[in-house]
N, C-alpha and C positions, 0 to 999 in steps of 0.2 A: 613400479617397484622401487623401493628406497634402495641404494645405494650409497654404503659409507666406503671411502676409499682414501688409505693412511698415507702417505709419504714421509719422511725428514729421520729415519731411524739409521741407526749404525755405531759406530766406535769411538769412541771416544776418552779419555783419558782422567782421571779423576781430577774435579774441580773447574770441570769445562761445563760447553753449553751444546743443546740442541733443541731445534724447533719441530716439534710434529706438528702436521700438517691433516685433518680430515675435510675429505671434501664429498659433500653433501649432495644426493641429486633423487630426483622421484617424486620428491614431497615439500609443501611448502615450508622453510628452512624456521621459520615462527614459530611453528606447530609443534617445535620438537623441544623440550629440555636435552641438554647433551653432557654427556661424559665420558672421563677416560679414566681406564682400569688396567691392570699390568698384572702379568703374570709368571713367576720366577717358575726355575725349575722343581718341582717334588714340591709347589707350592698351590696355595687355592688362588684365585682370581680376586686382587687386592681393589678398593677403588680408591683413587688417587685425587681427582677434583672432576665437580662441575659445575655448569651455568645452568641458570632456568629459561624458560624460554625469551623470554624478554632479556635476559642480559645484565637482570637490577642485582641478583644474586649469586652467590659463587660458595662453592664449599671448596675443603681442599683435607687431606689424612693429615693428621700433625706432623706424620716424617716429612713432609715436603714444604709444610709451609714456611713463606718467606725466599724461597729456593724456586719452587713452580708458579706458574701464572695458565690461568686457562681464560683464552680471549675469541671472538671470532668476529668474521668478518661478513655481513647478511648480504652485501653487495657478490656477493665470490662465493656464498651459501658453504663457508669453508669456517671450522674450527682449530685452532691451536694449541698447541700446549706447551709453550715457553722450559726448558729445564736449566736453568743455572744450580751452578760447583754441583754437580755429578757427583755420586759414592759410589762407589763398585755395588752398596746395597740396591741400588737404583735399578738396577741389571735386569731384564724382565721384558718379553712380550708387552708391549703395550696396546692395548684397545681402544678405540673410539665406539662410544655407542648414542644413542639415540631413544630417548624417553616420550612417546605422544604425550600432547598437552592437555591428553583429554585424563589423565594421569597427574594428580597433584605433583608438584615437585617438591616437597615437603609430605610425609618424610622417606619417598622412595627414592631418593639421590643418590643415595650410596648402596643400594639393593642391586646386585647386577641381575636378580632373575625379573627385577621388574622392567627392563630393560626391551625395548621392540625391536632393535637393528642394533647390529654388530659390524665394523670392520674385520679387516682380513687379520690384521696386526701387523706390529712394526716391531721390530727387535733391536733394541737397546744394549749396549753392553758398555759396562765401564770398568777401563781398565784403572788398576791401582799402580 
């Protein structure tokens, strides 16, 4: 059974930084295009950036690019998601999820129903 499991969320202050943390287990860690989605309150479930399965590719929503980085590490079957300078807009449930390869990654990237495995989520807050 796949298991995605979030760490690195919490408080933080505007213009700062934090590292989420998904760590991958069940499935071979290749197999998966991944990504991460966030979700505010009284809001839908935004997506934010991903990799394809190999690593050669990355998307990212315009509000974050340049500020977010999503990297991972296939030794540690673990994905991150880098946040530098923080906006309180930033504020939001965040998601890791996990796309089978058998599933183009173009152009369900950003689809979160296309989506096979879910984390628990991490929650974000930025303070102003």
């Amino acid at each position: 059974q796949v298991q995605l499991v979030e760490s690195g969320g919490g408080l933080v202050q505007a213009g700062g930084s934090l590292r989420l943390s998904c760590a991958v287990s069940g499935r071979t860690f290749s197999d998966m295009h991944m990504g991460w989605f966030r979700q505010a309150p009284g809001q839908e479930r935004e997506f934010v950036a991903s990799m394809s399965s190999s690593g050669a590719v990355t998307n990212y929503v315009d509000s974050v690019k340049g500020r977010f980085t999503i990297s991972k590490d296939s030794a540690k079957n673990t994905v991150y998601l880098q946040m530098n300078s923080l906006k309180p807009e930033d504020t939001a449930v965040y998601y890791c999820a996990a796309l089978l390869r058998s599933s183009t990654y173009l152009p369900n990237y950003s689809r979160s129903n296309r989506y096979d495995y879910w984390g628990q989520g991490a929650q974000v807050t930025v303070s102003s």
